[in-house]
C-alpha positions, -999 to 999 in steps of 0.1 A, spaced: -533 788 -810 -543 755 -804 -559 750 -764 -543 728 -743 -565 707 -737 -566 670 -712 -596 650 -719 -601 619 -705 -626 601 -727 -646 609 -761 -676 592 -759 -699 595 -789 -736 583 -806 -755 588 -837 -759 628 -823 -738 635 -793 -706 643 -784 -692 635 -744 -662 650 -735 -653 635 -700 -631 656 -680 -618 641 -645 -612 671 -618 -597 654 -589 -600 672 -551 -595 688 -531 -588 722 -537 -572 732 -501 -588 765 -488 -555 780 -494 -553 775 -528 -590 773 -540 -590 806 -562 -564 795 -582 -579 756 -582 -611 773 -594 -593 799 -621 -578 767 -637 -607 743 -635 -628 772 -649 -600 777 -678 -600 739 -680 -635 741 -696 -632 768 -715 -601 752 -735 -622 721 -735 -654 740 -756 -628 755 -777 -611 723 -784 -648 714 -799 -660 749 -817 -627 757 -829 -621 721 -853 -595 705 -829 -622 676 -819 -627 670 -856 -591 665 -869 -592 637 -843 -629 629 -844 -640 638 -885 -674 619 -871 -683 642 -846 -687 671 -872 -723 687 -864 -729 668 -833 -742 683 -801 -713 682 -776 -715 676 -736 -687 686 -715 -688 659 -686 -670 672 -656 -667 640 -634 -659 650 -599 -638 637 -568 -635 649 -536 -648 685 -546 -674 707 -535 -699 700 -560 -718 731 -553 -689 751 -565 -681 728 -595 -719 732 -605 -723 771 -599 -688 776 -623 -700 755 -651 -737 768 -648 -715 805 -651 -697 785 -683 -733 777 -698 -747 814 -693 -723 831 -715 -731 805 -741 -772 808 -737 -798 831 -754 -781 870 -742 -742 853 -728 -718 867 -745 -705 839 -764 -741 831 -777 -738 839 -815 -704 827 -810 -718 789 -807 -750 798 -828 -726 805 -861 -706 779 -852 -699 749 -879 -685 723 -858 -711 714 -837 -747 718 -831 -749 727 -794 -732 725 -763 -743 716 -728 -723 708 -696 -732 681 -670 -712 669 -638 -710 636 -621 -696 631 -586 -677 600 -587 -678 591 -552 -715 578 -550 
């Protein structure tokens, strides 16, 4: 089953990937688990939108590439944004759980995440 997936831009060079995610704030105190379940799930569809093929059916160029999931930030606690996708990145590193997962993948040649807080 295909991911559902909204990203906001594809950026891409001779070996890179970016794709730019907006996450727009603020996630009330009320409702912040369930902002953070979905932003986290957010991601998640967003790296399987690149390891699974979807990226290459609309981007055949981008086959082998390393990919960077930019999470660009406003009017969020960036601490929180950071310590989920640095979670993210641990089950893809050396000993994560999705590790041979992105090692044996075909599609692309590694995967990082980044964030950018668009109100400075």
């Amino acid at each position: 089953m295909k991911p559902t997936v909204t990203i906001n831009e594809t950026l891409m060079n001779h070996d890179t990937v970016i794709l730019k995610i907006i996450e727009y704030g603020p996630w009330t105190e009320n409702r912040f688990d369930l902002e953070y379940e979905r932003f986290q799930e957010r991601v998640y569809n967003t790296v399987l939108y690149a390891t699974e093929g979807y990226l290459l059916k609309k981007e055949p160029k981008a086959k082998g590439k390393k990919v960077i999931v930019r999470v660009e930030c406003s009017d969020l606690p960036m601490e929180e944004v950071t310590e989920a996708l640095n979670g993210i990145d641990a089950t893809f590193q050396k000993g994560g759980d999705n590790h041979s997962y992105l090692v044996e993948n075909e599609n692309i040649s590694g995967l990082e995440f980044e964030t950018f807080d668009r109100q400075k």
